[in-house]
C-alpha positions in Angstrom: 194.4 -22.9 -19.0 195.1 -22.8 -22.7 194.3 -27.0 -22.5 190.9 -25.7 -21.4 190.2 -23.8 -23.8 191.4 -25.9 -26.7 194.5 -24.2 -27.9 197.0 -26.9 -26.6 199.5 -25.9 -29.5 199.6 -22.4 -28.3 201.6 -23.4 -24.8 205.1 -25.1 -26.0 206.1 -21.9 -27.1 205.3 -20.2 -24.1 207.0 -22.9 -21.9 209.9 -23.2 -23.8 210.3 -18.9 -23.8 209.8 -19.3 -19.9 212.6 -21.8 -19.7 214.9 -19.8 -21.6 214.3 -16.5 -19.9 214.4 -18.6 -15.9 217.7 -19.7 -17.5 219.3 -20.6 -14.5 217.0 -19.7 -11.7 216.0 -23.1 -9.9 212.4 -21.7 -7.7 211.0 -20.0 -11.6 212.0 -23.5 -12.9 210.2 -26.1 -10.8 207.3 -23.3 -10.8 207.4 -23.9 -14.8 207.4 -27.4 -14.2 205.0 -27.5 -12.0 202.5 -25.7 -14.5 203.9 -28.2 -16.9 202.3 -30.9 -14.6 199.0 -29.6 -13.9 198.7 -29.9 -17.5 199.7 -33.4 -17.6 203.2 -32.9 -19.3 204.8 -35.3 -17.2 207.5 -35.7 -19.9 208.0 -32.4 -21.6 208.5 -31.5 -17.4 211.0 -33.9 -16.2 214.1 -31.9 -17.8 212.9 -28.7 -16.6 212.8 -30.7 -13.1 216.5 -32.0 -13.5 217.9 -28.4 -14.9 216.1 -26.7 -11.5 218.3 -29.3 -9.3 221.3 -28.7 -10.8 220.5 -24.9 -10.9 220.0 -25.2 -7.4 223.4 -26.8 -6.9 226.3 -24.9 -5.0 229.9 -25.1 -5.6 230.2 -28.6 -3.7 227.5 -30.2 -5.3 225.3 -29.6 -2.1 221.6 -29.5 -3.3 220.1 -25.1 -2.1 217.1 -24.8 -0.8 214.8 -22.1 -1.6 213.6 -22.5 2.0 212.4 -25.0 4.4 209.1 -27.3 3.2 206.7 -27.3 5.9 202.8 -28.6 6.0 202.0 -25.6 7.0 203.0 -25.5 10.6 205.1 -22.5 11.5 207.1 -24.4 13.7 208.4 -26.5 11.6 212.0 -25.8 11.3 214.4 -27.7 8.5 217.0 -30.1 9.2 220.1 -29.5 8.6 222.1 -30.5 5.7 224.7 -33.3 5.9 225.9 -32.5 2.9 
């Protein structure tokens, strides 16, 4: 939004004060990153990517899901984790 409106400089404080206060929480950070994307931050994005997976990390190492990805289709169930 603020790229739209010509105040580019205005966002990397905002993303970076976003990061700091998701700290730890892996769905707020791929959100983050995901905003970081749509304005073409493929860069700036990729840490906040790689700090969500290992946020969302259990004791084993095992990747946590926030939930199963689906097209849409209720029926759609997840597979289960070999991990």
């Amino acid at each position: 939004m603020l790229k739209r409106k010509n105040r580019e400089s205005e966002a990397e404080p905002i993303y970076k004060a976003a990061i700091e206060k998701a700290q730890q929480d892996a769905p707020t950070l791929v959100l983050i990153a995901d905003s970081m994307q749509a304005e073409q931050q493929w860069v700036e994005s990729e840490p906040v990517l790689r700090r969500a997976l290992a946020a969302g990390r259990d004791e084993s190492g095992c990747a946590v899901s926030a939930g199963p990805v689906s097209d849409g289709d209720p029926q759609v169930q997840p597979k289960p984790s070999r991990c």
